[in-house]
Each structure stands twice: as structure tokens, then as C-alpha cells.
VOGU-3710 file (C-alpha; in Angstrom, 3 decimals, decimal comma):
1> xxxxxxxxxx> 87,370/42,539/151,459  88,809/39,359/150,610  89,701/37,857/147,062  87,202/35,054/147,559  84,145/37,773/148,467  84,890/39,984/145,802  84,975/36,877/143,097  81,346/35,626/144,300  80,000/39,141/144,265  81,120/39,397/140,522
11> xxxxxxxxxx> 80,136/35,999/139,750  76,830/36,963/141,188  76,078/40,211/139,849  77,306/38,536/136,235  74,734/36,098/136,679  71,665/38,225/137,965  73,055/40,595/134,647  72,396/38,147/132,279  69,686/35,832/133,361  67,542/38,225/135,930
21> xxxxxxxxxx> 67,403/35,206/138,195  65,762/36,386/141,390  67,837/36,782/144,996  66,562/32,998/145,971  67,711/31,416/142,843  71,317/32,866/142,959  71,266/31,734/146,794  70,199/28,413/145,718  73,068/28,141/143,182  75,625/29,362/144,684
31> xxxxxxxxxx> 74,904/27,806/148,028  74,604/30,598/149,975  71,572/32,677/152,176  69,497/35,190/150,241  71,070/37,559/152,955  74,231/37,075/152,041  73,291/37,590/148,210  70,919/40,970/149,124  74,112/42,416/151,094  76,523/41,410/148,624
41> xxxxxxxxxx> 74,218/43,189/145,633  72,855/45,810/147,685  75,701/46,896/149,156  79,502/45,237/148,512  79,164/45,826/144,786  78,347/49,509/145,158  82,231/49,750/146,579  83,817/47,406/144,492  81,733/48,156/140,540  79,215/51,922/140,944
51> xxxxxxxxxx> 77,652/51,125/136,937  77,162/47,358/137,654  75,497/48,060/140,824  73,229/50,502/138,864  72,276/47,979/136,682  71,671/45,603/139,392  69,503/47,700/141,135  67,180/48,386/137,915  66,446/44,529/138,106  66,066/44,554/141,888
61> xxxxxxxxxx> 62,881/47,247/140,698  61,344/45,244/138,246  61,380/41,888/140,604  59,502/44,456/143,509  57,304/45,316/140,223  56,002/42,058/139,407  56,185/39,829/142,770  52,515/40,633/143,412  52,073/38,562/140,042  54,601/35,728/140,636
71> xxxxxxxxxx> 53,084/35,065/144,260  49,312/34,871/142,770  50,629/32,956/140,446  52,640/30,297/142,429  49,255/30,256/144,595  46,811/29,584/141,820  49,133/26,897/140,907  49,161/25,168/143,769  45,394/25,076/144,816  44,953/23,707/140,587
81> xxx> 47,391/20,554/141,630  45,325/20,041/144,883  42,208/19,604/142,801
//
């Protein structure tokens, strides 16, 4: 893995660490698909940092837990700025 992949997986895992931002804003920031972001959280951290992937993964949970609510949300939103 090169030097540039490992920085942007750090810089991204930092970031997801301290904020919780979701996959699609990190991949909006830093210019890159929410692919690339999933594979480089879901999998290229767990080789390069094992307890900051851990920690990662306990925020991948809680997004799962609450994107029922987010998505009725965003929807209810949208159909009150129609009206």
C-alpha cells in the first residue's frame, strides 16, 4: 500500500472518529466514491490500525441503527417543502 493510501485512510478514519460523519459525507469531502471510503474503513484500516478499525466499526453499527430514522426523516422533509 502506498504512502498516499495509507495517509487518506488515517485522515479518514480520524475524521469519522471525531465527528461520526456518515460514509457519503467523508466521500463528499475528500472527493472520493463512498466505495472507495467503505473499502478503505472496512477493510485497509483493519491491516494498517486493528483498535481504530474497532472503533470505526462501532460507528458503522450505530449509522445501520438509526438510517431507518434519517431516511423518514429526509422524506418527511421533503414532501413539508413541496407543500
Amino acid at each position: 500500500m502506498d504512502k498516499y493510501m495509507m495517509d487518506r485512510i488515517h485522515k479518514e478514519a480520524d475524521q469519522m472518529l471525531e465527528t461520526k460523519m456518515t460514509i457519503r459525507q467523508l466521500a463528499k469531502i475528500h472527493g472520493i466514491s463512498k466505495s472507495t471510503v467503505h473499502k478503505d474503513l472496512n477493510e485497509r484500516l483493519l491491516e494498517l490500525d486493528p483498535k481504530k478499525h474497532e472503533k470505526i466499526k462501532e460507528i458503522f453499527q450505530e449509522h445501520i441503527e438509526v438510517r431507518h430514522i434519517r431516511g423518514g426523516e429526509s422524506t418527511r422533509q421533503k414532501y413539508l417543502n413541496c407543500s
